[in-house]
C-alpha positions, -999 to +999 in steps of 0.1 A: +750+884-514+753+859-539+777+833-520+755+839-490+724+825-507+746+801-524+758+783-490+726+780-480+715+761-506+745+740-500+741+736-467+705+724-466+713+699-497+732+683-470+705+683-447+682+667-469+703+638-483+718+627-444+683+625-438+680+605-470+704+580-457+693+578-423+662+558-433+678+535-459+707+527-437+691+509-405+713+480-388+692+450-386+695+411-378+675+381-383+661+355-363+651+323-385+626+297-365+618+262-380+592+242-368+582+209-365+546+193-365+540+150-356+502+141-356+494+109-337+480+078-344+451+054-336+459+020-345+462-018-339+477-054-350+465-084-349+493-107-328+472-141-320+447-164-335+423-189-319+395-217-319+376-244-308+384-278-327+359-310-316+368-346-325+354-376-316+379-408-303+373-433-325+384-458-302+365-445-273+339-426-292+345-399-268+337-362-277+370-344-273+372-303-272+408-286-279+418-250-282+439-263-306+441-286-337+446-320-330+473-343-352+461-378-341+450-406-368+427-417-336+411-382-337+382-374-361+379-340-365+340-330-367+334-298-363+354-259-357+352-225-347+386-210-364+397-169-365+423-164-389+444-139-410+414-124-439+426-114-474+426-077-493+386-075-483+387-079-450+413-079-414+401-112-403+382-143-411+361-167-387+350-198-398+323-218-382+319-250-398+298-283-393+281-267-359+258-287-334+241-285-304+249-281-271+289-269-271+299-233-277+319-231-301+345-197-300+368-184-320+386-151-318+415-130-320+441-113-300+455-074-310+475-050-296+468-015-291+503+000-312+486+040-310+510+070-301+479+083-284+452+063-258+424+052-272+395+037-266+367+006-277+342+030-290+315+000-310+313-035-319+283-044-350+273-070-367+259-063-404+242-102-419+238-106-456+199-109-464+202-152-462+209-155-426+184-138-405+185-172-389+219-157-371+201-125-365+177-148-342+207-164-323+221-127-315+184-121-303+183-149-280+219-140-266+233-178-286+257-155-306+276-128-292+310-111-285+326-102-255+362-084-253+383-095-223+420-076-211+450-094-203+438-107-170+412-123-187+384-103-170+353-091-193+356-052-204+331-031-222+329-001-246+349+027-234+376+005-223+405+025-225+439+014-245+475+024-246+506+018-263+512-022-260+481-031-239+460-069-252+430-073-254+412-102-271+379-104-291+364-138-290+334-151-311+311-169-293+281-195-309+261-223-296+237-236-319+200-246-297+183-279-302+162-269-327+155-291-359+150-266-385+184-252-375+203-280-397+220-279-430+216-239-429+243-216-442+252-181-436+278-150-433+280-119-415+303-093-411+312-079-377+332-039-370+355-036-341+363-001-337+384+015-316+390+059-312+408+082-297+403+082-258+388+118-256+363+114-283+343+079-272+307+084-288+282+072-260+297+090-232+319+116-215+327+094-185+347+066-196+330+042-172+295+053-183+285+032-212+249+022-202+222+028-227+208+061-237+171+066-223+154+087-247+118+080-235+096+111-242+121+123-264+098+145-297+105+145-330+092+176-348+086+176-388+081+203-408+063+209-443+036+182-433+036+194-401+035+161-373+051+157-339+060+124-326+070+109-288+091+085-283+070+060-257+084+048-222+117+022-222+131+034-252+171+036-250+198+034-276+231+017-271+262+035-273+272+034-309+237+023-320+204+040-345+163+044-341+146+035-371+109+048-371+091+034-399+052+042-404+030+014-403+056-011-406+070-038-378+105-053-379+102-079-396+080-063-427+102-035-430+132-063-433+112-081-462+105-051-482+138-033-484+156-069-482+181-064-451+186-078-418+189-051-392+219-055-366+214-059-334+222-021-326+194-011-344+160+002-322+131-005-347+098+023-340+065+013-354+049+047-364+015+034-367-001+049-396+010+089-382+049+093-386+064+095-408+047+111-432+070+121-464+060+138-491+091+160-500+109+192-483+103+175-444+128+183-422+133+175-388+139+183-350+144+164-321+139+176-284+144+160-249+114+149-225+119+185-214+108+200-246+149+212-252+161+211-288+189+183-288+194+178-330+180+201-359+168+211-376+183+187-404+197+208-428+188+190-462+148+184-467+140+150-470+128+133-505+101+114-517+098+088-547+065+078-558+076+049-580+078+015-559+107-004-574+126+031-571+120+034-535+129+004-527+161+004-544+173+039-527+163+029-499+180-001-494+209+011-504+208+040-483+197+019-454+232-007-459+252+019-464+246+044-436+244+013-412+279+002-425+295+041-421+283+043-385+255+073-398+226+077-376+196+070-398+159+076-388+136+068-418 
């Protein structure tokens, strides 16, 4: 009786340790995979500079126009329009010096479009320092402007798409009117050129569509002091550009006070003495002319300062520097 129980026991310790190394015993093999991840790129470089150079003959007193500088002792040089390579602060430089009337004067650049990926001209702005609203009113009156052109020398606008190795060129283009008080004057500006990737351009989803944006009868809501306000008839933004409603303010006062010149992207909204009307925690929402919520509400609630010279200093700095980081700003 003994062994019998005995080789049981035996018996089933077997059992229990195959079973034991069944599970720790498992053939297996394994596959390693490595990957690989590139990113693309958006970019550019500069490959041309050019100008307009005038002289006057001095033996014919004739007014001569080149495209390029001229190395003639019979050739007084009198005035130029010059693009050319800028330092750590900036890409590019032009220089318009000694203008008068009655010649356009250009100056511009060449670039190529070196991206991995297609992009596309997404916004052109000018930004002038406070001194030279004087510029401001040759961009009004269509005396200053830029225009882009492709290799074929045809005009393109924004959402003109780029790829690997394509030209275009960006030419500055200035003719100073007959107008007395326009001598002896002095002034800068600083102009973007930007260009983005192809399927993100910011005024449109169709790449040929880059007319304004009509936002006639568009509402703004605003909260806390509870107003409403429509936009009126022939209201439309440019692609790229801002709406700036100010209460009881035009332009030109608004200008003054916070000491800026707005560029010409900016639409400018007198409020009359309704809208805005900010006295701390406002926030805001804007529907279509079919009463649809487009935007909002804003997330942060706006702020009001009471103190003049505080105001004014915020607010001019907020005003530069959203315009400068492409940041639609409504104030």
């Amino acid at each position: 009786m003994k062994n019998t129980k005995l080789g049981t026991i035996f018996i089933g310790s077997i059992f229990v340790l195959s079973g034991v190394g069944v599970s720790y015993a498992a053939w297996f093999d394994t596959l390693n995979i490595y990957g690989i991840v590139n990113t693309g790129s958006v970019s550019w470089e500069v490959v041309d500079y050019y100008g307009t150079w005038i002289y006057k003959n001095l033996e014919t007193e004739e007014c001569i126009e080149s495209e390029n500088p001229i190395n003639n002792q019979d050739m007084l040089l009198v005035a130029y329009a010059e693009a050319i390579s800028g330092d750590m602060d900036f890409d590019v430089k032009v220089i318009f010096d000694n203008l008068f009337p009655c010649i356009w004067f250009k100056a511009g650049i060449s670039i190529r479009y070196t991206g991995s990926i297609p992009g596309k001209i997404s916004s052109i702005n000018y930004i002038y320092n406070s001194e030279s609203n004087w510029i401001d009113a040759l961009v009004s009156n269509n005396d200053f402007y830029i225009h882009i052109k492709d290799s074929s020398d045809n005009i393109v606008d924004l959402g003109y798409q780029l790829h690997k190795n394509d030209e275009i060129f960006i030419e500055f283009c200035l003719h100073i009117p007959q107008q007395q008080e326009l001598m002896n004057l002095s002034g800068s500006f600083t102009a973007t050129f930007e260009i983005m990737q192809w399927n993100e351009f910011e005024g449109s989803d169709d790449e040929n569509n880059v007319e304004p944006f009509d936002i006639s009868n568009y509402i703004i809501y605003q909260t806390s002091s509870d107003l409403s306000y429509t936009i009126q008839e022939g209201i439309a933004v440019n692609p790229g550009g801002y709406v700036i409603i100010a209460r009881d303010s035009n332009k030109e006062d608004f200008e003054s006070f916070w000491g800026i010149i707005l560029p010409t992207n900016v639409v400018f909204i007198n409020g009359d003495n309704n809208f805005p009307s900010i006295n701390g925690d406002e926030t805001f929402e804007l529907q279509d002319s079919n009463s649809i919520v487009v935007d909002g509400p804003t997330g942060q609630p706006m702020i009001s300062y009471n103190t003049p010279h505080v105001q004014k200093k915020l607010g001019a700095d907020l005003i530069e520097n959203l315009l400068q980081d492409n940041i639609d700003v409504s104030l």
